[in-house]
C-alpha positions in Angstrom: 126.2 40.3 -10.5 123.3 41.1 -9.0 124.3 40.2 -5.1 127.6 42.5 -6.2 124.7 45.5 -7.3 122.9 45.3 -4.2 125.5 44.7 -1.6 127.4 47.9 -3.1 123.8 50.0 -2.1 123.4 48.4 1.0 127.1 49.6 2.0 126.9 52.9 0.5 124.0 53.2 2.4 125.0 52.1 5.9 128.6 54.5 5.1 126.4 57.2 4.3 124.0 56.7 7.4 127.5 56.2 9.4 129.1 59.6 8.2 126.1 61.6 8.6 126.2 61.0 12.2 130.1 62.0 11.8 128.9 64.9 10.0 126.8 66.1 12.4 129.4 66.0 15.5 131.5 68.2 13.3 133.9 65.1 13.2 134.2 65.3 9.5 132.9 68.2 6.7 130.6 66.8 4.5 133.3 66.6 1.3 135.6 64.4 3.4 132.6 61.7 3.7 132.0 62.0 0.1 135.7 61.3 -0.6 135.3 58.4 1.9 132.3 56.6 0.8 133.7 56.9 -2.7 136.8 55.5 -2.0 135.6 52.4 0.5 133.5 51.4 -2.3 135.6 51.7 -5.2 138.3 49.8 -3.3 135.4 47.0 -2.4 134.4 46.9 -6.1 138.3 46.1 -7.0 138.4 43.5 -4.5 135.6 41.7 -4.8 136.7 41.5 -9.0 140.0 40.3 -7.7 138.0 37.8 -5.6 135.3 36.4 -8.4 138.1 35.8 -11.2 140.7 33.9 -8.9 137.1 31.9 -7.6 136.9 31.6 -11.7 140.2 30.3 -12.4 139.8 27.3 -9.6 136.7 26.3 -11.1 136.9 22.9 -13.6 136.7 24.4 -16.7 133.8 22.9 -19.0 134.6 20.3 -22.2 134.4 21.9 -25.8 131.5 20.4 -27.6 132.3 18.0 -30.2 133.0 19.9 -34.0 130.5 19.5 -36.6 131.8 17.2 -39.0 131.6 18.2 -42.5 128.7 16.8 -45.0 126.8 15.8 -42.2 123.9 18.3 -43.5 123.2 20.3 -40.3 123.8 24.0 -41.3 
C-alpha cells in the first residue's frame, strides 16, 4: 500500500513538472493539465487495483486453522 501511496506522488509530481513546462509554451491552459494529471492518475490507480487482486487470486491461498474442539477448556 505504501509503494502504491508514494509512486502515485512521485507521478503526480513528475506530470505536474511535465505540464508546467507545457503550460508555459502556451501548449496547454492550466485547467486542461489539471483535467490531465487527474485523469492519468485516477486511471493508474484503477489499474494497478486491477493488477494487485488478479496477483491475489494466483496466489496459494493459506489452510484454515484447525476448529476448537468443544470441552477442551480454552475460551
Amino acid at each position: 500500500m505504501r509503494d502504491r501511496v508514494l509512486l502515485m506522488a512521485i507521478m503526480r509530481h513528475v506530470l505536474t513538472a511535465l505540464g508546467g513546462g507545457l503550460v508555459t509554451q502556451g501548449l496547454l491552459s492550466s485547467d486542461e493539465l489539471s483535467q490531465g494529471i487527474g485523469s492519468v492518475v485516477t486511471l493508474a490507480g484503477i489499474l494497478w487495483s486491477v493488477i494487485e487482486k488478479r496477483q491475489r487470486a494466483c496466489l496459494p491461498r493459506p489452510p484454515d486453522p484447525p476448529a476448537a474442539q468443544a470441552g477442551s477448556g480454552e475460551r
